[in-house]
C-alpha positions in Angstrom: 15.5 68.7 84.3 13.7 65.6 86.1 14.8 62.5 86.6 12.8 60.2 85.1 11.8 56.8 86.4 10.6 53.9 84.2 8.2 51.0 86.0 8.4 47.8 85.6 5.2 47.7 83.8 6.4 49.9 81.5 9.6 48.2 80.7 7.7 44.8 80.3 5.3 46.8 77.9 8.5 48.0 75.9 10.3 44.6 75.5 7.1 43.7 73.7 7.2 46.3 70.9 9.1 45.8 67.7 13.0 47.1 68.4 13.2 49.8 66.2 9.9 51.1 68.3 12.3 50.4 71.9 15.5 52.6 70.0 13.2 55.5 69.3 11.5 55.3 72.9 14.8 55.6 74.1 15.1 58.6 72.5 12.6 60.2 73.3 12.7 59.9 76.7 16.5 61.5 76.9 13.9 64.4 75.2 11.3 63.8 78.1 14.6 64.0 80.9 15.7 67.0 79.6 12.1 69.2 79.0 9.3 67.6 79.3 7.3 70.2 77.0 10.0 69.7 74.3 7.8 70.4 71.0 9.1 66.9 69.6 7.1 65.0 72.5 3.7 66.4 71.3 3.1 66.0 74.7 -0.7 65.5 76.0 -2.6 66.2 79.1 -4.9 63.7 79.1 -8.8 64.6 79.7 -10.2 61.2 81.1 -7.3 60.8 83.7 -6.1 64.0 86.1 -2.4 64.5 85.7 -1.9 62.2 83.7 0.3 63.0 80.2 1.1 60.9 76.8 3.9 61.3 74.6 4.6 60.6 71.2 7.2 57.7 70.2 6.1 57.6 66.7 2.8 58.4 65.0 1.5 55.1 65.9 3.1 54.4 69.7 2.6 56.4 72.8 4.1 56.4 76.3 1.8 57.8 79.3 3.3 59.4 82.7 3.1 61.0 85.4 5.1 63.4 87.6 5.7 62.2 91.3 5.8 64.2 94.6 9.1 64.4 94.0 9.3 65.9 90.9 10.2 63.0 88.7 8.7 61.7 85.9 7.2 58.3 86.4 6.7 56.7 82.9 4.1 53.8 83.2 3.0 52.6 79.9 3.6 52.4 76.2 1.9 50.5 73.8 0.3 51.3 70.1 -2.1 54.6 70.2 -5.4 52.4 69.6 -5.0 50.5 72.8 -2.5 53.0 74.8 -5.4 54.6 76.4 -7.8 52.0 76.8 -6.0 50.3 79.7 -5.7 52.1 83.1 -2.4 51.2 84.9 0.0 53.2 87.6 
């Protein structure tokens, strides 16, 4: 289990997204806390960016993070899949 540590760009990015979007993020990341390779993530290494991972909120949203020194997870960003990995932020 990690603990897992939103940013505050992150949680800008997520106040911006329609609320039924916000209530399924916050799903999934209780998923994320608990295993990280939980099949319901579908989660993704990234090949552009080392260490760097996406996960799925819905078929159109992704979250990207990373995991820290310390073993958490640091989730970043979220936005809609055509512009979540056009943008470089951490």
């Amino acid at each position: 289990m990690h603990l897992v540590v939103r940013t505050d760009d992150f949680k800008r990015a997520l106040t911006r997204l329609p609320s039924r979007i916000r209530e399924l993020c916050d799903r999934q990341l209780a998923i994320l806390e608990s295993d990280w390779r939980d099949p319901r993530l579908h989660t993704k290494k990234l090949r552009l960016r080392d260490e760097i991972y996406s996960f799925r909120i819905t078929s159109s949203y992704r979250a990207q993070f990373y995991f820290s020194v310390e073993n958490r997870i640091i989730v970043f960003d979220v936005d809609h899949r055509k512009d979540a990995y056009r943008k470089r932020r951490r």
